[in-house]
Structure formats: structure tokens, C-alpha cells
N, C-alpha and C positions, 0 to 999 in steps of 0.2 A: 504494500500500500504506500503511492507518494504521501507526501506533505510537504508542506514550506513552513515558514517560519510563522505564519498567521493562525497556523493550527489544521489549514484546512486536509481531512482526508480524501482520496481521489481513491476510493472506494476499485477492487478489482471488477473485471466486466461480470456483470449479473448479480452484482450486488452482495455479494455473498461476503465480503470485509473477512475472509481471513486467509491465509497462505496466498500463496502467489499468482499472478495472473494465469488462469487457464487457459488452455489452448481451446481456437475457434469451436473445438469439437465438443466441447464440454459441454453436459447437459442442462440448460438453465433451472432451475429452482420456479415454482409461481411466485408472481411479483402481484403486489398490492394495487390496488385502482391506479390509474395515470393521474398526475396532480395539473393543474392545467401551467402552461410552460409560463405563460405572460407575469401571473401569479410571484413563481419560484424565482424568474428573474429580478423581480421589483425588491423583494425580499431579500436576495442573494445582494444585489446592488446595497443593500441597508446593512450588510454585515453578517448575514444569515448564513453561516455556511452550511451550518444544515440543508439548507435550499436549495445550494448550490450541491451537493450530496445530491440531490433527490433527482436533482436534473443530471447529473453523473449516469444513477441509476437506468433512469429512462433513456436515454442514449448509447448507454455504452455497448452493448450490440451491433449495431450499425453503427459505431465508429470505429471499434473495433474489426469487424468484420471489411468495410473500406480500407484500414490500415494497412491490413496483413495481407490484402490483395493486391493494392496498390505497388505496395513495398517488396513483394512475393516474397515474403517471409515471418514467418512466424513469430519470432524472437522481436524484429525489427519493427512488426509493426505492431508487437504489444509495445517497444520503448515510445512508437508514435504518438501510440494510445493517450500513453500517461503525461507526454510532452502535450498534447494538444488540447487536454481537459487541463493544465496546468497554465498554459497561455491563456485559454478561456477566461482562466477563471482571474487572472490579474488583469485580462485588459475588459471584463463585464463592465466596469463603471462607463467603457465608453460605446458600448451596448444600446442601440435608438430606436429599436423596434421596426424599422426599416424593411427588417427581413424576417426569416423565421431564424429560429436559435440553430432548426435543422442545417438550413442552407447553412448560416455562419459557422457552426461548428464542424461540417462539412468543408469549409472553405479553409479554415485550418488543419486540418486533415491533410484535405488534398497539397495544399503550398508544404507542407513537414513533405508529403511525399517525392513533390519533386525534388525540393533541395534531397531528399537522399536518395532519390535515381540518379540527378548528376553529378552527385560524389563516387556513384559506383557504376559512370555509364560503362564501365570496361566488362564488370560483374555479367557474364551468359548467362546466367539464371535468371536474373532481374528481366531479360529480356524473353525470353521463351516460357517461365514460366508461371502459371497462375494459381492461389489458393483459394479454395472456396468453401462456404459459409459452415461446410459441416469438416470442415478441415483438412480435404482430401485435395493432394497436387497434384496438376496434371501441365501436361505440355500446352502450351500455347497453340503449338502446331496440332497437336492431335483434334483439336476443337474445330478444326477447317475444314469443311468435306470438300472431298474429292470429286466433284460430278463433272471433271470432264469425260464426253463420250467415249463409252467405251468402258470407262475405269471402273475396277471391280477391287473388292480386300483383297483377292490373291496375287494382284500383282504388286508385291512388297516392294519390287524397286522403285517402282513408279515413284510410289506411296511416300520413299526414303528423298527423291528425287525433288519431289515438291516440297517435303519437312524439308531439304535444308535450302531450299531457296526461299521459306517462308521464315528461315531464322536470318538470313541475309537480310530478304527486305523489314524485320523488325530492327535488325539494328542499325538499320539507317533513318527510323522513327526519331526524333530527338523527346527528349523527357515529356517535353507540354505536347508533343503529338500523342503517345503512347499513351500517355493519362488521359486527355477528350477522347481518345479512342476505346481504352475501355473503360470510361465511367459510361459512354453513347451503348456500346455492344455489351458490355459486361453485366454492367450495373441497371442497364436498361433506362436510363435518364435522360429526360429531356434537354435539350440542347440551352433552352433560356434556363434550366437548374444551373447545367454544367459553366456557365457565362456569369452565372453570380456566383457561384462557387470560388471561381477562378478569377471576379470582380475585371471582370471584362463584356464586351458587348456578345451578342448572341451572332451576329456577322461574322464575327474573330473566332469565335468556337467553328462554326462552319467552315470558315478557311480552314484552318487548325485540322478540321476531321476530313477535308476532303485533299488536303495537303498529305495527310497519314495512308488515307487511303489508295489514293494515287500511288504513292510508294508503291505499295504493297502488289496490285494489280500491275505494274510495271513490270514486278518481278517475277512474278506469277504468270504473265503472258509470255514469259519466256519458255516454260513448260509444256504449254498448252499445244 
């Protein structure tokens, strides 16, 4: 469990306050009514850390589960976790209701993720691969199907032929492609979410994913 020097705790995901953050896969506990967020914030703004706890609580699932996708990695994106409920929570007084807590605490999320893809744009794993909500990795590549004519599971070279020219054109995705790319296909998000997320225009995101996507079909057409 973090804290700072104000006392506050940043409770592990699912609420449960004891031992260590668990991994994605872990079973949640039932959780008490939702409190309403506008409420918890006003509150939290006046000194409440309890409040600010409680909105921890409600969150910390999907920002956890964001983190550890994001980041593809387990470890890396529980330290996101606990860094972005920690930023939350010193810069809430400047908090204006503007948006939802969703998006904003999403928006810190995602900006921790990039600064750590491009600390580790060299990192092949970051790039190919993805974790998901019940904890299970799989290849980036394995998640593309194959429907060029003709193509069938037993032609395994094929198969090998297209994975690595679809790990080529990911890693020429740069960090802010990679991330609109799978928050758009991954995450299933709207492109005006992924544009306040990222506190940019919803135009910029569209560039951004069809810049990613381009790549990718570039490279891809190579195959075909």
C-alpha cells in the first residue's frame, strides 16, 4: 500500500488494503454501493482522504487493468497504478469538473504510459505484446487474422511470414501511435474519449490512428 506524507493510503486494486498489489487475474471481493464521484471529489478537495480512498476503490480496476496493458507488463503497470492514483491525488485541488474523474484519471494513466514506452522503445515485448483483463499474454500478432485468400492454420509458414512482418511494422508505430491504436482497437474507445485522454483535439487522434494504421497495412501489403 503507497502513502505520502499526508497520510493518505492508495489502497491495492479491489480494495482489499492488505498485502501486495495482485495481479490482473485476481478475483475481486463484492464491493459496497458506488458513492457518487462528484460527491467524493468535493470532499477529497476539503481534506477527506477517506474520499479520496473511496474513489481509489471505484477505479482501481480499470486503471489498473489500462496500466498493465498499456505498459505490457504486469509489474510495470501495477508501479503505474500506484504513481497515477498518487499524482491524482496531489494535483485534485486543481480538479474543475470539466471532465469526468474517468477520463482525467485515464488521462494520467495513459501520459505515465507513454513516458514508459519511450524509455523502453528498444524493449520487443512492449511492442508485440498485450495483457488482458483476466491476466493472460498473448502476442500482439496472434490477435490479426489471417484472411488472405486462400490462407488456412496449416500453412504455418505463411502464418510465421506475416507475425514477423507485423512485428516490423509495430515497431515503427512510435509510442503516441501505439497507445491511440490500442486504446481505439483494444480498449474499444471512442476517439473524442481517447482526445481528452491524451488533452488533444479529436482531429489529432484521427491522424495519430490512421498514421499507425497506415504503417501497419504498408507492411502487411507486402505479404499479400
Amino acid at each position: 500500500m503507497m502513502s505520502d506524507s499526508s497520510g493518505l493510503r492508495i489502497p491495492p486494486p479491489y480494495g482489499t488494503g492488505l498485502g501486495p498489489v495482485p495481479s490482473v487475474s485476481s478475483t475481486p471481493p463484492a464491493r459496497p454501493a458506488r458513492v457518487d464521484d462528484t460527491l467524493l471529489i468535493r470532499r477529497a478537495q476539503e481534506g477527506d482522504t477517506a474520499a479520496f480512498e473511496e474513489l481509489v476503490r471505484q477505479y482501481d480496476r480499470s486503471v489498473l487493468r489500462l496500466a498493465v496493458h498499456l505498459s505490457g507488463s504486469q509489474e510495470d503497470g501495477q508501479d503505474i497504478y500506484q504513481e497515477a492514483f498518487l499524482r491524482a491525488y496531489l494535483n485534485l485541488g486543481s480538479f474543475r469538473f470539466e471532465c469526468t474523474f474517468y477520463t482525467w484519471i485515464y488521462r494520467i494513466v495513459t501520459n505515465l504510459c507513454l513516458d514508459h514506452l519511450r524509455k523502453r522503445r528498444n524493449h520487443s515485448r512492449d511492442l508485440t505484446t498485450v495483457v488482458f483483463p483476466d491476466g493472460e499474454e498473448e502476442a500482439v500478432l496472434d490477435r490479426v487474422p489471417d484472411d488472405r485468400p486462400g490462407a488456412c492454420p496449416e500453412r504455418s509458414l505463411a502464418g510465421r511470414e506475416l507475425k514477423e512482418t507485423i512485428v516490423r511494422a509495430l515497431r515503427r508505430l512510435s509510442s503516441r501511435e501505439r497507445v491511440v491504436f490500442e486504446l481505439k482497437h483494444y480498449h474499444g474507445l471512442r476517439l473524442r474519449t481517447v482526445a481528452r485522454m491524451l488533452n488533444t483535439t479529436e482531429g489529432t487522434i484521427k491522424n495519430t490512428l490512421f498514421r499507425a494504421t497506415h504503417k501497419l497495412r504498408a507492411e502487411l501489403a507486402a505479404v499479400r
